[in-house]
C-alpha positions as a Markdown table, in Angstrom:
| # | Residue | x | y | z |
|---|---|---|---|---|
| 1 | Unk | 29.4 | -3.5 | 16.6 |
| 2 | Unk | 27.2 | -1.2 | 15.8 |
| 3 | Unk | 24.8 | -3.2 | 14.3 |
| 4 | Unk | 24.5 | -5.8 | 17.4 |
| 5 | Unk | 24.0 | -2.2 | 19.3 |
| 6 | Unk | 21.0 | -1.4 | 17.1 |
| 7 | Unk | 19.5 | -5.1 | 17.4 |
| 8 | Unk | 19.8 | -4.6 | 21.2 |
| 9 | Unk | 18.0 | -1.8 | 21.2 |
| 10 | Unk | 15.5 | -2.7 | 18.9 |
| 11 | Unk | 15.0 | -5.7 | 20.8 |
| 12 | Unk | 14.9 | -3.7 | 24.0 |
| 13 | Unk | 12.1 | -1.0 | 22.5 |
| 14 | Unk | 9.7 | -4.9 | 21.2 |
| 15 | Unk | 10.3 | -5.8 | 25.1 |
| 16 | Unk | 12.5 | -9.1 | 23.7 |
| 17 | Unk | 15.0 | -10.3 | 25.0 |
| 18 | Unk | 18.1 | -9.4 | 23.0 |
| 19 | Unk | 21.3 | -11.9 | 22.0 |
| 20 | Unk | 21.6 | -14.0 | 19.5 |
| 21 | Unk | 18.4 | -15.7 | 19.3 |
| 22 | Unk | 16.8 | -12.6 | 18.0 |
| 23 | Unk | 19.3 | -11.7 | 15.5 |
| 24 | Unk | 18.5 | -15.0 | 14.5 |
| 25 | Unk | 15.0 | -14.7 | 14.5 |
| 26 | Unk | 15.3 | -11.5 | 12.9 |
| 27 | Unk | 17.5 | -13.1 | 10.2 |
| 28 | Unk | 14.4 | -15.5 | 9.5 |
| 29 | Unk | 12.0 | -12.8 | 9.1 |
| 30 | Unk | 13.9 | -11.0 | 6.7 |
| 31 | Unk | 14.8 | -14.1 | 4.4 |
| 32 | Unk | 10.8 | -15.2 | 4.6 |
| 33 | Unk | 9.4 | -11.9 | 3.9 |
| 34 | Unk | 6.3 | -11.8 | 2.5 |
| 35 | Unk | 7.5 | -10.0 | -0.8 |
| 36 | Unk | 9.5 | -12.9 | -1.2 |
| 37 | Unk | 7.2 | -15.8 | -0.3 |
| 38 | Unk | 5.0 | -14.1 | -2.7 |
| 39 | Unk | 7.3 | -14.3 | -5.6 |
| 40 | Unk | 7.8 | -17.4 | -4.8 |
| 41 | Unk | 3.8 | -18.8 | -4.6 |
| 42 | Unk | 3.5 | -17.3 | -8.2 |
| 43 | Unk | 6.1 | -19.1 | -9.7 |
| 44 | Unk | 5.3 | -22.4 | -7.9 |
| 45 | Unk | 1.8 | -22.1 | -9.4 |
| 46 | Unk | 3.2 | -20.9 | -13.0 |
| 47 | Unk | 5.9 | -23.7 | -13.4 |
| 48 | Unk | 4.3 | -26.9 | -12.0 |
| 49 | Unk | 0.3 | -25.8 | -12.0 |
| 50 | Unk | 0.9 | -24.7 | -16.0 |
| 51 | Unk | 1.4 | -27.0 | -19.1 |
| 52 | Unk | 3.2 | -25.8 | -20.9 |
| 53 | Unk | 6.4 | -24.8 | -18.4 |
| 54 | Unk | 6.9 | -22.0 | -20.8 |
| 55 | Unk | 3.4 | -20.7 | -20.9 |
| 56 | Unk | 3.3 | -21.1 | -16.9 |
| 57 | Unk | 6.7 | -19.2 | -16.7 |
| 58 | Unk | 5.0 | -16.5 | -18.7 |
| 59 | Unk | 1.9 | -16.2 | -16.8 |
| 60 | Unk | 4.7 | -15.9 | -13.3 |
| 61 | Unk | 6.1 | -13.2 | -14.6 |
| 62 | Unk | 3.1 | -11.0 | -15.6 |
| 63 | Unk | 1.8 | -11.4 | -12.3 |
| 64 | Unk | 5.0 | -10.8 | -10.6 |
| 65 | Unk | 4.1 | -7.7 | -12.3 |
| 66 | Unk | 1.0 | -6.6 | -12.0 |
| 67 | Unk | 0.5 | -8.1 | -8.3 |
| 68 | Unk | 3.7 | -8.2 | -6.5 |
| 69 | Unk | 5.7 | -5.0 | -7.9 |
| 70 | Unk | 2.7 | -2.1 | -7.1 |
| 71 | Unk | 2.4 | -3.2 | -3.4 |
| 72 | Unk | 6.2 | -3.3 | -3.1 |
| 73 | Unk | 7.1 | -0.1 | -4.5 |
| 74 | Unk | 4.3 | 1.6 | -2.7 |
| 75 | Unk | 5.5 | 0.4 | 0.5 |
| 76 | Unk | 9.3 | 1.6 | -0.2 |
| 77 | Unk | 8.2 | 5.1 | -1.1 |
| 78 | Unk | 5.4 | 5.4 | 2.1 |
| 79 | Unk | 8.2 | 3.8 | 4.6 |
| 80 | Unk | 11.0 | 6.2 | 3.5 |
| 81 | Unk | 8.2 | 9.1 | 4.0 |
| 82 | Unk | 8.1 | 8.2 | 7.2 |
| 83 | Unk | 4.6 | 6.8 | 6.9 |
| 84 | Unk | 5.2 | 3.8 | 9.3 |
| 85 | Unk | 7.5 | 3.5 | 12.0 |
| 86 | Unk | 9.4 | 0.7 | 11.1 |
| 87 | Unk | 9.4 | -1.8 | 7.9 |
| 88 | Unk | 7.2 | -4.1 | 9.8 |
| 89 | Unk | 4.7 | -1.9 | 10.1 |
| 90 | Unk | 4.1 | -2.5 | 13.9 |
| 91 | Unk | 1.4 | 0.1 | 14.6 |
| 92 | Unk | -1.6 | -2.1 | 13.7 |
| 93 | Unk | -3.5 | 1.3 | 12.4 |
| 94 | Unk | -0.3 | 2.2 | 10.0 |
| 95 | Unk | -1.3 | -1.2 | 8.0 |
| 96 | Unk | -4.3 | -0.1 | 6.6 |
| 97 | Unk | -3.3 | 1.9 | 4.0 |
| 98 | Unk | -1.2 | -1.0 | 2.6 |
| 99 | Unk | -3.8 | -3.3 | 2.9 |
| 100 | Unk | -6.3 | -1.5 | 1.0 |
| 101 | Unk | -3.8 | -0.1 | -1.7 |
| 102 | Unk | -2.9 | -3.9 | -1.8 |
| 103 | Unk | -7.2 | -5.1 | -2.9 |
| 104 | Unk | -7.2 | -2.5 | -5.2 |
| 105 | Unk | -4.2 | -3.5 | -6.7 |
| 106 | Unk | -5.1 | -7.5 | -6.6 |
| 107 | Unk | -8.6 | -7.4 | -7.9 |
| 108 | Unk | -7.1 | -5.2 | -11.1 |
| 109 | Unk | -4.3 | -7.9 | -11.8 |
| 110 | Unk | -6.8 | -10.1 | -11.3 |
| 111 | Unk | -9.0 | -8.2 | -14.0 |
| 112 | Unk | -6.4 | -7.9 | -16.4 |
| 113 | Unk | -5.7 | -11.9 | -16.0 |
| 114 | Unk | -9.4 | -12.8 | -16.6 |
| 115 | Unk | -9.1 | -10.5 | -19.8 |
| 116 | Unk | -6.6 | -12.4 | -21.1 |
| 117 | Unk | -7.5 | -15.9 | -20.4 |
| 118 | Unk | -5.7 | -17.0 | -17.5 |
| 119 | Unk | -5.7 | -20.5 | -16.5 |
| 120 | Unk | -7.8 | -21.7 | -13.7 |
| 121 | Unk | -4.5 | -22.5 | -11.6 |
| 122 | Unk | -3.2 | -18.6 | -11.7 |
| 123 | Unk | -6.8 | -17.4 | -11.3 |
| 124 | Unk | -7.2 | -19.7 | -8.3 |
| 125 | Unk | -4.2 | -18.2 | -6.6 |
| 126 | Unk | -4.8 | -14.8 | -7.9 |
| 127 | Unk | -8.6 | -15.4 | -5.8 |
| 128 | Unk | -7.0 | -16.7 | -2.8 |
| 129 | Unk | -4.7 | -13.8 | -2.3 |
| 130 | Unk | -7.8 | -11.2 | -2.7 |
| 131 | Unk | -9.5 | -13.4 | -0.5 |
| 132 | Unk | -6.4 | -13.4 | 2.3 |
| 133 | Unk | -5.7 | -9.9 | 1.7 |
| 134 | Unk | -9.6 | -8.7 | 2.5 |
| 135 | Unk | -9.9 | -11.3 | 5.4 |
| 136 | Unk | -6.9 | -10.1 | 7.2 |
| 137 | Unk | -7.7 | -6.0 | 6.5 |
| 138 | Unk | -10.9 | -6.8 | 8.3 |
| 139 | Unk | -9.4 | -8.2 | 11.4 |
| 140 | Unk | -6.2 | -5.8 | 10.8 |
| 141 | Unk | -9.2 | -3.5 | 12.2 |
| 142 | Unk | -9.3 | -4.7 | 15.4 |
| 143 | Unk | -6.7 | -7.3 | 15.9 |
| 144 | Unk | -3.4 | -7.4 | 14.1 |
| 145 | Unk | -3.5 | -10.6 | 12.2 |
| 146 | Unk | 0.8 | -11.7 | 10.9 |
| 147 | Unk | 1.0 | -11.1 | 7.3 |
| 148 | Unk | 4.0 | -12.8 | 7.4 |
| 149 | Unk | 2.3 | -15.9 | 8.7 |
| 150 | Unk | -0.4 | -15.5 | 6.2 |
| 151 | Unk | 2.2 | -15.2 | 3.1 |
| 152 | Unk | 4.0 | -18.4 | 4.8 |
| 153 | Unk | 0.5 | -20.4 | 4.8 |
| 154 | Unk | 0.1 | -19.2 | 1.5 |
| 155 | Unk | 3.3 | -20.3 | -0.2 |
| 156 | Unk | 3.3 | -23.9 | 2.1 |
| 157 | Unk | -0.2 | -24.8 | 1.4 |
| 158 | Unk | 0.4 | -23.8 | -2.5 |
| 159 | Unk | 3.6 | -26.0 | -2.7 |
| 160 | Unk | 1.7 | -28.8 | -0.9 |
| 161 | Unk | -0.9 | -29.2 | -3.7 |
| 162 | Unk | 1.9 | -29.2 | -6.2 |
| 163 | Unk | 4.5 | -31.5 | -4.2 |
| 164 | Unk | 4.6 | -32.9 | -1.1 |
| 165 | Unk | 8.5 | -32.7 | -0.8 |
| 166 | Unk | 8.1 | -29.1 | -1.4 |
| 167 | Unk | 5.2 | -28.4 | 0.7 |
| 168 | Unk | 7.0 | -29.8 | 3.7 |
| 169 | Unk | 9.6 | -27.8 | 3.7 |
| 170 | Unk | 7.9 | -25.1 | 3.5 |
| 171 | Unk | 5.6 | -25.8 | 6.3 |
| 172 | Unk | 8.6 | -26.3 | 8.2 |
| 173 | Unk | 10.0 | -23.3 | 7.0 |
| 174 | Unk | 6.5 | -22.1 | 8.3 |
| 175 | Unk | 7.2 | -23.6 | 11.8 |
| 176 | Unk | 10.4 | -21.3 | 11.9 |
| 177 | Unk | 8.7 | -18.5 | 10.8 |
| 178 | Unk | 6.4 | -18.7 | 13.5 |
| 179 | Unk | 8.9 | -18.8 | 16.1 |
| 180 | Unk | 10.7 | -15.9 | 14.9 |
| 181 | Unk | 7.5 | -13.3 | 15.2 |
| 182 | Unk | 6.9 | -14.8 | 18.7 |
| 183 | Unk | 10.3 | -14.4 | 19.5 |
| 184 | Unk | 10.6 | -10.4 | 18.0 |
| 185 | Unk | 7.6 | -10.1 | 20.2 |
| 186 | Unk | 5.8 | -8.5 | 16.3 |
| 187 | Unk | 3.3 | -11.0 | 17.3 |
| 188 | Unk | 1.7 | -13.5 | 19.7 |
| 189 | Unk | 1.5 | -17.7 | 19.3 |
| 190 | Unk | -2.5 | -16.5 | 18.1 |
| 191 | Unk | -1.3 | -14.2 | 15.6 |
| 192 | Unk | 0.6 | -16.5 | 14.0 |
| 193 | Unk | -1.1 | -19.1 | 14.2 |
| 194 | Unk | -4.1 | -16.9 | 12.9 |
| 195 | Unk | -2.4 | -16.0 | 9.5 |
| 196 | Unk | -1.2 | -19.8 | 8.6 |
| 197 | Unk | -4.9 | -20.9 | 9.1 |
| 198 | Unk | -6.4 | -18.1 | 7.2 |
| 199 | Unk | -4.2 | -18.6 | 4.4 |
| 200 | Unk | -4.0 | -21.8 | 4.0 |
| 201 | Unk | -8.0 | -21.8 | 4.5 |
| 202 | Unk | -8.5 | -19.3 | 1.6 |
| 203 | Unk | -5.8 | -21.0 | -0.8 |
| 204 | Unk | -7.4 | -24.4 | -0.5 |
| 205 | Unk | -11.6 | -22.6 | -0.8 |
| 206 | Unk | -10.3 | -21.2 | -4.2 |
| 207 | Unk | -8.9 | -23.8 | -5.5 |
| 208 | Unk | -11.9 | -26.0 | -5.5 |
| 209 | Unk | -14.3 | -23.1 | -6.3 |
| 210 | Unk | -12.3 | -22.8 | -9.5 |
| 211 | Unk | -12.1 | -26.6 | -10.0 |
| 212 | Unk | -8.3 | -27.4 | -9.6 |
| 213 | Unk | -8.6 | -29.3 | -6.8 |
């Protein structure tokens, strides 16, 4: 009971509508987070972009590593300081920090994976999230872009070049996704919509600039 109490009133303080249809939506956000969506684009990429498998399931993990974990951990600590007000981050201005902890932190994987020879398909992604990741910071200045919309175009538009099956899904995995932020009221139909075209637009420019595609 308790917990319906707190989405009610966490609904309330968004202006949504509470009831079941945002715990729902709720629900989605949480399962398609972008920590998770971005586990999830690496080893897409690492398993069917990389020949060998096992090589490709190597290359996953080390950038689980070195471009997932950092961001992550640094957002646990600075939330349970009481950095940002909630673990969406809803105060555009509170996102900043993140975003530019998260550059730093992809252009150094990115570094360390040109050092040691990364194929073109992991640098290609590795490029795309930088690209993503600066884009949205700059219009995170005066417009608050969905970074779970952009992590969602990421991971749909990366399956699609891999398999169509797979990239469905996930674009209509996307499509739910969408509906949930609107529905929270964390973003407008624009923001949304905003992040999935970014994305997707940044995954697909660095994959041909790096000749996969």
């Amino acid at each position: 009971m308790s917990s319906q109490n707190d989405l009610t009133a966490e609904a309330i303080q968004r202006g949504a509508a509470p009831g079941r249809g945002y715990a729902v939506a709720r629900l989605i956000s949480q399962v398609l987070h972008p920590v998770f969506l971005g586990v999830i684009s690496i080893f897409i990429v690492g398993l069917l972009g990389v020949e060998p498998r096992q090589a490709g399931l190597s290359w996953a993990l080390l950038c689980t590593g070195l471009q997932v974990l950092p961001p992550t951990l640094f957002f646990t600590i600075r939330l349970r300081q009481g950095a940002y007000t909630d673990d969406d981050i809803s105060v555009r201005s509170q996102r900043n920090e993140l975003y530019l902890f998260g550059i730093v932190n992809l252009v150094a994987g990115m570094v360390v994976l040109q050092l040691l020879g990364a194929p073109p398909p992991i640098l290609a992604m590795a490029a795309s999230g930088i690209a993503i990741s600066v884009l949205a910071w700059i219009i995170n200045l005066y417009w608050k872009i969905s970074v779970h919309a952009s992590s969602m175009g990421s991971t749909a538009t990366l399956a699609a070049l891999y398999s169509e099956p797979l990239g469905l899904a996930f674009w209509l995995c996307a499509l739910a996704l969408g509906w949930a932020r609107v529905r929270t009221r964390n973003h407008t139909p624009m923001q949304v919509v905003a992040g999935l075209l970014l994305a997707a637009g940044c995954v697909i420019g660095a994959f041909v600039a790096y000749g996969v595609l």
